[in-house]
C-alpha positions in Angstrom: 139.2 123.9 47.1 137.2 125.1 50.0 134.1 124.8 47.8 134.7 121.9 47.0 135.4 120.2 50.2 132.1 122.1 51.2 130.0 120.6 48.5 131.3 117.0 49.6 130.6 117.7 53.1 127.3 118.6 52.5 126.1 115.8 50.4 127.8 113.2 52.8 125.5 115.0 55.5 122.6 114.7 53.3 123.3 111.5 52.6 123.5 110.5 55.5 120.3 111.8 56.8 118.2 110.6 54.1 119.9 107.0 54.9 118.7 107.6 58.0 115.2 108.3 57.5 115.0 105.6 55.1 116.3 103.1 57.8 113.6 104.7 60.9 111.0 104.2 58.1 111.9 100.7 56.8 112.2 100.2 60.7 108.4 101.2 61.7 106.7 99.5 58.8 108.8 95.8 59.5 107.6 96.7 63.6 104.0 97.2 61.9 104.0 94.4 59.9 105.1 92.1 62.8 102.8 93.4 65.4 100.2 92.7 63.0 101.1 89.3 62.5 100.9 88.7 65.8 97.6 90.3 66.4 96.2 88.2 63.4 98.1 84.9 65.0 96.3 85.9 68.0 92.8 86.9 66.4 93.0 83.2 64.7 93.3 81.7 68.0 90.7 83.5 69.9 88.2 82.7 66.8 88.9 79.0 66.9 88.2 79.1 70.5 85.1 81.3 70.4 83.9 79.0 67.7 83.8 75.8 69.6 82.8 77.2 72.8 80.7 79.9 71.7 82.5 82.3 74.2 85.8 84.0 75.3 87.5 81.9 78.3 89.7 84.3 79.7 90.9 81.9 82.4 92.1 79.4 79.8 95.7 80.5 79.0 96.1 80.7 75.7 93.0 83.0 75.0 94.8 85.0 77.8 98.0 85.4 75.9 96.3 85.8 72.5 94.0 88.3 74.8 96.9 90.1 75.7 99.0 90.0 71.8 95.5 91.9 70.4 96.1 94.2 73.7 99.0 94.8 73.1 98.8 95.4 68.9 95.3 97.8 69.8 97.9 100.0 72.2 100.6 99.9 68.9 98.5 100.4 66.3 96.3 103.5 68.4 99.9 105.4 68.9 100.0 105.4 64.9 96.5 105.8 63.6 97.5 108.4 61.9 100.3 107.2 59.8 99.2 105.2 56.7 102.7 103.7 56.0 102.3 102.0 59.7 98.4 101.0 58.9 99.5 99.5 56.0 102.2 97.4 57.0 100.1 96.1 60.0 97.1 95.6 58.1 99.3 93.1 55.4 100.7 91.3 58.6 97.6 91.0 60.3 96.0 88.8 56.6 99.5 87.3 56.1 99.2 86.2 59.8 95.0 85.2 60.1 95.1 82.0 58.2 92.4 83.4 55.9 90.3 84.2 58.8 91.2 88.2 57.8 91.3 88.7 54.1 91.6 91.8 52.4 87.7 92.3 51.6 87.2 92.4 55.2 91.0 93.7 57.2 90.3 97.5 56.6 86.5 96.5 58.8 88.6 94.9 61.2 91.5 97.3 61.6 88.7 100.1 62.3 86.6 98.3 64.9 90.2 97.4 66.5 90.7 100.9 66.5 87.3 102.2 68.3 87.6 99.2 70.5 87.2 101.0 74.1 87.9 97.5 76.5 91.6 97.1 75.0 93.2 100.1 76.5 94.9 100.0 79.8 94.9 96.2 79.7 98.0 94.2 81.7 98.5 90.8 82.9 97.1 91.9 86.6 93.7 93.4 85.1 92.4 91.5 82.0 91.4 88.4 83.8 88.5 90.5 85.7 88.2 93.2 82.7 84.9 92.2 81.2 85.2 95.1 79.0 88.2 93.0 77.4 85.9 90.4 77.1 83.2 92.8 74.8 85.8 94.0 72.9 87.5 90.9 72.1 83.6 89.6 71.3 83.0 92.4 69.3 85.8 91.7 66.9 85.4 88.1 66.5 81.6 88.6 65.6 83.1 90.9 62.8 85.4 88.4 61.6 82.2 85.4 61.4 82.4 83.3 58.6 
């Protein structure tokens, strides 16, 4: 009997664990998949801007806040470069997000040059206004993405 209630205890725990895991898994890829929805929401925005004006208005709000969303993904997506179930999920939100501005021919281009981007780090809402490295950066990727 003492095996037995053992046994039961030890697959509950098991269980339990793997439920776990599943769930912190299932977790990071829907946080991946939305944070690259919003970076692709925001990389849409800043195109259609930097299309029409031929250059990145950081003083006009909402290339600051789309500014700040690739910021903001960069910083995410840099603290998991090294795990492919992440990259993935925030590579399919990022085309499901673009409007057709990131496709899948080009989104793996894209995801790398958002990756060696150097003006993104350290950016805040007290800073990127006078960061003309944000400005490069944010250049840099939108000439990737011409179409």
């Amino acid at each position: 009997m003492k095996r037995l209630s053992f046994l039961i205890v030890c697959i509950a725990a098991l269980t339990f664990a793997s439920c776990s895991t599943l769930a912190s898994a299932a977790s990071s890829d829907t946080v991946a998949n939305a944070t690259g929805q919003t970076c692709g929401a925001a990389m849409q925005g800043l195109y259609r801007s930097y299309k029409s004006t031929g250059t990145v208005d950081l003083t006009n709000a909402n290339n600051l806040n789309n500014a700040l969303a690739v910021a903001t993904a960069y910083t995410n997506l840099k603290q998991n470069k090294d795990n492919t179930a992440y990259r993935k999920a925030f590579t399919t939100g990022l085309i499901a997000s673009s409007a057709g501005l990131i496709t899948s021919a080009n989104a793996g281009t894209f995801v790398d040059k958002l990756l060696a981007s150097s003006g993104l780090g350290n950016i805040n809402t007290q800073n990127i206004t006078q960061t003309a490295a944000t400005v490069a950066a944010i250049v840099t990727l939108l000439n990737a993405l011409k179409q």
